[in-house]
N, C-alpha and C positions, 0 to 999 in steps of 0.2 A: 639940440644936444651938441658940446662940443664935439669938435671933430678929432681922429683917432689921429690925425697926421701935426693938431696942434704938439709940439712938441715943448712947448714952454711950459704947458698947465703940471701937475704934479696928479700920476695915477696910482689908484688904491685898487687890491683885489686878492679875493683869495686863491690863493694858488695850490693848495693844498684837496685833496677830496672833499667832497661834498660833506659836509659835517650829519650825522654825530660821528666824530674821529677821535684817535686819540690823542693826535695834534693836528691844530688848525696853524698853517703859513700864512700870514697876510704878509703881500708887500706892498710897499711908497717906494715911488719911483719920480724923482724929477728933483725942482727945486729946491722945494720946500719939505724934501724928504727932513732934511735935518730938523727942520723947524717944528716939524711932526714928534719928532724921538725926543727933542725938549718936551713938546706941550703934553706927552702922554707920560715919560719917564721922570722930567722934570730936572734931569740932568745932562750936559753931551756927555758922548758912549766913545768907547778908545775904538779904532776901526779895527774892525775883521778880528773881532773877539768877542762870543758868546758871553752877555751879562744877564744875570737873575734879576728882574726888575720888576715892580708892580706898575701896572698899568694906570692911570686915571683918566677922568674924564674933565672936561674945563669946567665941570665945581667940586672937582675933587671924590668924585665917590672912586669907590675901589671898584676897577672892571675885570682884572685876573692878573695874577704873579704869571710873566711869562719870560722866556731867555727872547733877548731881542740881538739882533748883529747890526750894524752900521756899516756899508761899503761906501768910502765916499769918490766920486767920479773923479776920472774917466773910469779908474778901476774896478768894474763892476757889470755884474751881468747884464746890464742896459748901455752900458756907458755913463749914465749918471749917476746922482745920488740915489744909493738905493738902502732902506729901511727893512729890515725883516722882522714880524714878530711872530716867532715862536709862542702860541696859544695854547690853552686846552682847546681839544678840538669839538665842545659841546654847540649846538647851534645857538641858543641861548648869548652864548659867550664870544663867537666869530661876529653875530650879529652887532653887540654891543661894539666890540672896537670897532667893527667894519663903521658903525652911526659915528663914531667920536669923530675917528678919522677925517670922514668926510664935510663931518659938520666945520672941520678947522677951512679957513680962508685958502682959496685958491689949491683947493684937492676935491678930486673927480671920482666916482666910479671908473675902471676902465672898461676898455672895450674889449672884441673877442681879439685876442692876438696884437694883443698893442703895446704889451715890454717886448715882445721880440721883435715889433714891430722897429720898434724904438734901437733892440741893441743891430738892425741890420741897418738904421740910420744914422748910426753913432759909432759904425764902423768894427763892433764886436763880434759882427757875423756877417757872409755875403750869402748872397740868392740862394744859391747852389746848398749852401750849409744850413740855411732857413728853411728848405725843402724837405732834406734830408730831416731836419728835428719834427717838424710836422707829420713823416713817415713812421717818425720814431715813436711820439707819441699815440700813430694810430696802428703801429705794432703787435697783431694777435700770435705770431709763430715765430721760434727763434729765428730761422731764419731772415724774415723782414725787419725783426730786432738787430742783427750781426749787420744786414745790409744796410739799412736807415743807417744805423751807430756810422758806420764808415763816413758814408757821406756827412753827414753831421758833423762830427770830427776834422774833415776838410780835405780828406782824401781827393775828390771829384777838383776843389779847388786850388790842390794844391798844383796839381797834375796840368788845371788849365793854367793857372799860373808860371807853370816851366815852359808852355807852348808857347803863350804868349811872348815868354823872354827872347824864343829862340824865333818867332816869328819878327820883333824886334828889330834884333840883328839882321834877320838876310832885309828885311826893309831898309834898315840905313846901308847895308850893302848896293843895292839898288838903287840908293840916291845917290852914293857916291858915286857911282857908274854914268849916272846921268848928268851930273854935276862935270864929271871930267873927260866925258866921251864926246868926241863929235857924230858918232853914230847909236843910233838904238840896236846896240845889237846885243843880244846874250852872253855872247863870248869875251865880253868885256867884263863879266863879273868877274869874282875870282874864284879859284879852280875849288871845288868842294860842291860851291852854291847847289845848283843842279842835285847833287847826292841828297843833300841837308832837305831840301824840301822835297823830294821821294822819300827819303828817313820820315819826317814828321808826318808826311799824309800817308802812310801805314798805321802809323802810329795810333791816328786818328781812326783809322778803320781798322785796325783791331777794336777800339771801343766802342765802334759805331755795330761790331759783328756778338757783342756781349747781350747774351738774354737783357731783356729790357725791367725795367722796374715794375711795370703795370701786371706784369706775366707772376705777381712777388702775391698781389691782391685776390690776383685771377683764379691762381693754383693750379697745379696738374691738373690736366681736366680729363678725366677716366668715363669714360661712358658704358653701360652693359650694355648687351644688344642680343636678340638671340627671338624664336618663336617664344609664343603664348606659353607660360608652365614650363621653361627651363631654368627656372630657381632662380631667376636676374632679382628679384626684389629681396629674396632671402641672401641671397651672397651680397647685397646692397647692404643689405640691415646689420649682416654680420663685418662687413668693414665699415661701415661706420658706427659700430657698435649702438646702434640706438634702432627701436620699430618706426622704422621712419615709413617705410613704404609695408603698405598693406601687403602681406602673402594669403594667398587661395587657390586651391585649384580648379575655381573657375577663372578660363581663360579669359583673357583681355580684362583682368582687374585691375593694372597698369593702364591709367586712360591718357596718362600727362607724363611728361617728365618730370622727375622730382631728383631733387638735385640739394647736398650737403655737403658742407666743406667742413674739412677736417684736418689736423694736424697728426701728422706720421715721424716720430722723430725730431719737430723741429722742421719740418716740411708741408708746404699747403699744397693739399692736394681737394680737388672738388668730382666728388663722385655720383655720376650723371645715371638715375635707373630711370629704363624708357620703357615705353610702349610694346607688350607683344609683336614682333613683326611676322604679319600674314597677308597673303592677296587674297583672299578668299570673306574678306569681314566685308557684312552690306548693313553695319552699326557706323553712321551717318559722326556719332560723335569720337569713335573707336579708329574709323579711319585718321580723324585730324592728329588724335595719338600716333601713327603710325608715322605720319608725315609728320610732328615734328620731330618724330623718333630719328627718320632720317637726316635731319637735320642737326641732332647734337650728333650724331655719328660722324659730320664733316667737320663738326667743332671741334670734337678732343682731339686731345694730345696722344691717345690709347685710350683704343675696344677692347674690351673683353669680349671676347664672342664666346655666347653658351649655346647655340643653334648647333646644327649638324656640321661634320668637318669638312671644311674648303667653302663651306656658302658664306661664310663673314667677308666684313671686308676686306680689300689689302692692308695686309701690317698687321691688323688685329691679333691678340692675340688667343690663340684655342684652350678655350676653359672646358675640363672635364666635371661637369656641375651635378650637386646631388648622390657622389657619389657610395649614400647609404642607401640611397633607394634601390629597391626589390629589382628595379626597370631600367638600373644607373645602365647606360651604354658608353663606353668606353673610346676615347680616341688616341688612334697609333698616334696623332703629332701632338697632342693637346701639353700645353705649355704648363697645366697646373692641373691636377684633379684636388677638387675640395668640393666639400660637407660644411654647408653654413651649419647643420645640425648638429655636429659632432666637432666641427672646426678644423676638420683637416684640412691640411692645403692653404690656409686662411692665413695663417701667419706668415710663412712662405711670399704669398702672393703676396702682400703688405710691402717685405723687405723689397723684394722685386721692384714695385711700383714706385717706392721710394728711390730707388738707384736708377732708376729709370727715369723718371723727374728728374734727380741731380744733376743730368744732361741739357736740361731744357731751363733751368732757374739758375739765377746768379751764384757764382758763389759766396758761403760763409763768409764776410769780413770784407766783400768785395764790393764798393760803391756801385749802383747802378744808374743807367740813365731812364729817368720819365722823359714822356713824351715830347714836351717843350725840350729839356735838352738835348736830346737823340735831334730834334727839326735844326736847331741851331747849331750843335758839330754836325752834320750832314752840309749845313750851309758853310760851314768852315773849311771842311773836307773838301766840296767842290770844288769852291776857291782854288785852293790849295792846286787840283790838278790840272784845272784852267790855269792856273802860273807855272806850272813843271810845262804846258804844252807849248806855252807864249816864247816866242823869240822876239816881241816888244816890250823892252823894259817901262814903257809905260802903263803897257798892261799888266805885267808884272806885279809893278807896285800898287797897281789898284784892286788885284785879287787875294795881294797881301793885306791891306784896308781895310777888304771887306772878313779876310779872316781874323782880325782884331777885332772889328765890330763885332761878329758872332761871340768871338771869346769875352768881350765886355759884358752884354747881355746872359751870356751863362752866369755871370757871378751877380751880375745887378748894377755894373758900372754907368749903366744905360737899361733904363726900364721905362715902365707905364703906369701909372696911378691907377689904375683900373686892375691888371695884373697882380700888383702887392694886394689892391685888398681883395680879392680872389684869395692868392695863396692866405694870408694872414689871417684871413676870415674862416680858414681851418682850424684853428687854434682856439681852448677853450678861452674864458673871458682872462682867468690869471696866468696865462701863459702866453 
């Protein structure tokens, strides 16, 4: 099969939902995009202007009346020539153009992620903003929606692109110094330098100190905790609105954690029900429940503890649970009293948990870093304060170096074949 990185061939795909739709997108992307919108339209098309055209096939049969656009390169969502045709979106019917298409000379099926592939090698998009769309498209909660969109958009790159400028400068500061100095000494810069780079590596670490992108996937992670028969799987069932966990009042019916993620507002939050906790169970299988009971307790982000008061853990917070039952016992410090039964308290505790996340996830609107970017500005960052500590202008400028390196790699000006189709390889086939 050709390869995703030939960039000469001409790729075809649908881009639109899986059909039956009520419009099917196909696009042509490359060369011979043009060459395609003749052999199907049978006339050229004025750029960047929807026309009503019938489709055909090369012996003329009629394959569907559809609005086609014409972008011709560089100006376009790849960089190249790009072709849209606006379909019915019946399978039948995506099928048929999809065969015409491909039957014309020198056009391909594409691969998965290989127009974006194409517009971050055509200069339409860098790394950083190729991430972000990839995020954007695997967005279940507004939240991850507002943050992908940022980076996407170019937020993250445009931000490295100002460091970069100013890291620039103090470098050619640095060469001039070495150029007309006959000593390596610092104080031969001139007067600011020093300030200018303690400015930017704040800078940097203010970014470096922002909730991380993976935490966006992850979600508040809420765990219940409490003895056998303190309502943990019913206040489960009632914030996540579904019978997700079984309720009984035979103890240790909780044998596992069970664990659902769920949007609150536009917030991901994942709500962890565990295991009765007792030291007294000699159920072989009940125990391993227990223990790994204890173990999403060190995970979340917030307990709820429905046990007795003060036996939770630290921070947890004191749930008055059940409290329609005949037997409800009451706590002086309990943070919430709620009735999965009757829903007191339940909505309450929601907001709560919600505002209580907002501390720990990105903000709305606000680019965040994944992982490979968080390793890369950290390795920036370093740099950065190994040259604020150097009184060798030599060293200086070589921690400046490596802090453009890192910044190049953030956007993609410097990458790995191996990397791209990792990321890329996230993307469905028409995207």
């Amino acid at each position: 099969m050709t390869s995703a990185r030939d960039g000469g061939s001409t790729i075809v795909a649908l881009s639109s939902g899986a059909p039956p739709a009520a419009i099917g997108v196909i696009r042509v992307s490359g060369p011979k995009a043009k060459g395609a919108a003749r052999a199907l339209v049978g006339r050229l098309l004025e750029p960047r202007r929807a026309t009503l055209a019938r489709l055909r096939d090369a012996d003329g049969a009629l394959l569907d009346e559809a609005l086609v656009l014409w972008f011709p390169g560089p100006r376009s969502a790849t960089g190249e020539d790009l072709l849209e045709l606006h379909c019915h979106g019946g399978r039948a019917v995506v099928d048929a153009v999809h065969r015409a298409l491909v039957a014309l000379p020198g056009l391909r099926s594409a691969e998965a992620g290989e127009f974006t592939r194409r517009a971050f090698a055509n200069g339409r998009m860098d790394l950083a903003q190729a991430e972000g769309l990839a995020d954007l498209l695997a967005a279940e909660t507004e939240l991850q929606r507002s943050t992908a969109l940022a980076s996407a958009q170019g937020q993250l790159s445009g931000q490295i692109g100002e460091w970069r400028e100013a890291v620039l400068k103090l470098s050619a500061q640095v060469e001039a110094a070495l150029d007309f100095s006959d000593e390596d000494d610092v104080e031969e810069l001139p007067e600011g330098f020093t300030k200018s780079l303690e400015e930017l590596g704040r800078a940097l670490g203010n970014w470096l100190s922002r909730a991380r992108a993976e935490k966006l996937g992850e979600g508040f992670r809420v765990a219940l905790a409490g003895p056998p028969n303190a309502g943990k799987s019913s206040l489960f069932n009632a914030l996540v609105e579904s019978e997700a966990a079984i309720t009984s009042p035979i103890a240790g019916t909780t044998r596992d954690a069970i664990e659902r993620n769920v949007s609150i507002n536009g917030i991901p939050l994942s709500f962890v029900d565990t295991a009765g906790l007792r030291s007294d169970s000699e159920d072989a299988i009940e125990q391993v429940g227990i223990d790994r009971a204890k173990s999403e307790l060190d995970r979340a982000d917030r307990v709820l503890w429905l046990g007795p008061e003060g036996e939770g853990p630290r921070d947890a917070w004191e749930i008055a649970s059940r409290s329609d039952a005949a037997d409800f016992e009451p706590k002086a410090g309990a943070r919430f009293k709620v009735s999965a039964k009757t829903g007191e308290g339940v909505s309450e505790l929601k907001v709560a948990l919600v505002k209580a996340a907002g501390g720990t996830l990105p903000k709305p609107g606000e680019a965040a870093l994944n992982a490979r970017q968080h390793h890369l500005l950290s390795e920036a960052h370093t740099a950065l304060c190994a040259a604020s500590d150097s009184t060798d202008l030599l060293i200086v400028g070589e921690e400046l170096r490596t802090v453009r390196l890192a910044f190049d790699r953030l956007v993609g000006r410097t990458t790995t074949e191996d990397m791209l189709d990792a990321l890329f390889g996230r993307f469905c086939i028409g995207k």
